[in-house]
C-alpha positions as CSV (number, residue, x, y, z in Angstrom):
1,X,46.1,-72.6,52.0
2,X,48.1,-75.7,52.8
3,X,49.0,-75.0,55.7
4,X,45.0,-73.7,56.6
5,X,44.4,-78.0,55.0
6,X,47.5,-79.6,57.4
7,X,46.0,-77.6,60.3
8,X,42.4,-78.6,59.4
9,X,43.5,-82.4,59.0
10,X,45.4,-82.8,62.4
11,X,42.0,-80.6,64.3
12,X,40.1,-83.6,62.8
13,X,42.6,-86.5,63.8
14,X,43.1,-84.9,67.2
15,X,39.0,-85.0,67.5
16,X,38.7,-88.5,66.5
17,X,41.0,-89.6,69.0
18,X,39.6,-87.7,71.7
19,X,36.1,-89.5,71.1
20,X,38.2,-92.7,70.7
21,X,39.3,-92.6,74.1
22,X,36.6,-90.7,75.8
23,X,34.6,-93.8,76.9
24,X,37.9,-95.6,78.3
25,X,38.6,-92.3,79.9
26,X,35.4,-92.2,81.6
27,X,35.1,-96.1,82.7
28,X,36.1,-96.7,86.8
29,X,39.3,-97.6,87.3
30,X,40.1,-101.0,88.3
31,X,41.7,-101.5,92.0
32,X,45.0,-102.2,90.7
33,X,45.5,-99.2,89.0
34,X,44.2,-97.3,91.7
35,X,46.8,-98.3,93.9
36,X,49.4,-97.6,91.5
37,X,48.0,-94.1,90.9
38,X,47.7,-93.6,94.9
39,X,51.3,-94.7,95.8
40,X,52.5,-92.7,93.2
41,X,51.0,-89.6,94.6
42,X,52.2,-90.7,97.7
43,X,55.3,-90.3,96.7
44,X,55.2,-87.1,94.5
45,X,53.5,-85.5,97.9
46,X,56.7,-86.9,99.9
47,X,58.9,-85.0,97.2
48,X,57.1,-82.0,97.2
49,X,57.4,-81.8,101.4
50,X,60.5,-82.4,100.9
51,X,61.5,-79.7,98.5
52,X,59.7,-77.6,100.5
53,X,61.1,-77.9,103.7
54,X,64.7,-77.7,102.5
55,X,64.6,-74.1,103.6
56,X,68.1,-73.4,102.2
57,X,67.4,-73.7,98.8
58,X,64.5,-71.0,98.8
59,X,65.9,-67.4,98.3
60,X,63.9,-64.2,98.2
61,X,61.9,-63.8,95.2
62,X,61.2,-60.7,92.9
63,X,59.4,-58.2,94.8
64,X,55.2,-58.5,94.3
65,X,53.1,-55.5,95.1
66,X,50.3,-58.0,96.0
67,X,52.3,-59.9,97.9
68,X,53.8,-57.0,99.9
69,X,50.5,-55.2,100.1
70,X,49.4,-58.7,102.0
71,X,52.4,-59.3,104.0
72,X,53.4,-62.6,102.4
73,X,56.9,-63.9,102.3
74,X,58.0,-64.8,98.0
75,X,60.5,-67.3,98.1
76,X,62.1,-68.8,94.5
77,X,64.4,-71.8,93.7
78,X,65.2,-73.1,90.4
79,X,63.0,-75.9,89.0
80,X,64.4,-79.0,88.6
81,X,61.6,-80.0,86.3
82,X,61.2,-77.3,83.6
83,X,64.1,-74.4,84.0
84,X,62.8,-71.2,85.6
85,X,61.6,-70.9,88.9
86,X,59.2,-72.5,91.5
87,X,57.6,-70.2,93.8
88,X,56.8,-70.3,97.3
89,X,54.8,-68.4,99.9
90,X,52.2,-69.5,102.9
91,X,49.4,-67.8,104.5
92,X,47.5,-68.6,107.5
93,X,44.3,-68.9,107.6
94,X,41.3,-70.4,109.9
95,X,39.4,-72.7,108.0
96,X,40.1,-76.7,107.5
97,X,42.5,-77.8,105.0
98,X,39.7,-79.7,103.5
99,X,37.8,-76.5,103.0
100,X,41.0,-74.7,101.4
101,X,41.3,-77.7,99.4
102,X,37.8,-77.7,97.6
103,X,38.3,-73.3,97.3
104,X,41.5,-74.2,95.4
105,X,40.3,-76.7,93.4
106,X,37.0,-74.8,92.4
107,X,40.0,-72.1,91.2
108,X,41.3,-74.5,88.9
109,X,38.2,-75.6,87.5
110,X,38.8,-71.9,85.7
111,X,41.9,-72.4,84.4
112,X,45.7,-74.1,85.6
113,X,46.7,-72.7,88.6
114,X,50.3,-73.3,86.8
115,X,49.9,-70.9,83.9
116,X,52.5,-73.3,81.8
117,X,50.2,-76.2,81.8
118,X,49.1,-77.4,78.4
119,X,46.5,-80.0,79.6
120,X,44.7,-80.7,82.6
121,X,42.7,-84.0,83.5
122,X,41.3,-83.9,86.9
123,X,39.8,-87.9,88.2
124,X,38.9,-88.5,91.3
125,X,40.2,-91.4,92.5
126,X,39.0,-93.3,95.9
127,X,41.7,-95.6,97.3
């Protein structure tokens, strides 16, 4: 029972907070901290290429029916960030980047495309 009470509490509290901040949240975001957000992700897109095209620290993954059955390539290295491993693979196909873009991001309006992620808040922001 008290731990049905402590559980019950902390629902509440997490609740109010969330309706504390919601109208903050949801205000546009001054051009100051848009450029901080933008050269940020600047730079976590420079890492990421990076990573990426360091070829010799991607090894052949565990074998993936799916990805065998399509012909793609799974490459592993360890995460820096949270142990285990990253993943890697690429596919060709002809559409525009901006259109695979908006497909991927429709997919993760179901759900994390990283099926660790506790939270998600997705913002656009315009430069």
């Amino acid at each position: 029972r008290l731990g049905t009470v402590k559980l019950a509490e902390w629902q509440k509290r997490a609740i109010q907070s969330i309706k504390d901040q919601l109208p903050r949240a949801l205000k546009p975001m001054t051009q100051p901290h848009k450029a901080v957000l933008n050269a940020a992700s600047k730079e976590v897109e420079r890492r990421l290429l990076t990573k990426l095209a360091d070829t010799a620290s991607w090894t052949p993954g565990n074998f993936s029916w799916t990805g065998y059955r399509n012909g793609l390539t799974i490459l592993r290295r360890r995460s820096e960030v949270r142990g285990g491993f990253s993943y890697l693979t690429s596919l060709t196909v002809d559409l525009p980047a901006s259109h695979v873009f908006r497909i991927i991001r429709q997919l993760s309006l179901s759900g994390s495309l990283d099926p660790g992620c506790e939270l998600c808040w997705s913002c656009p922001v315009d430069p």
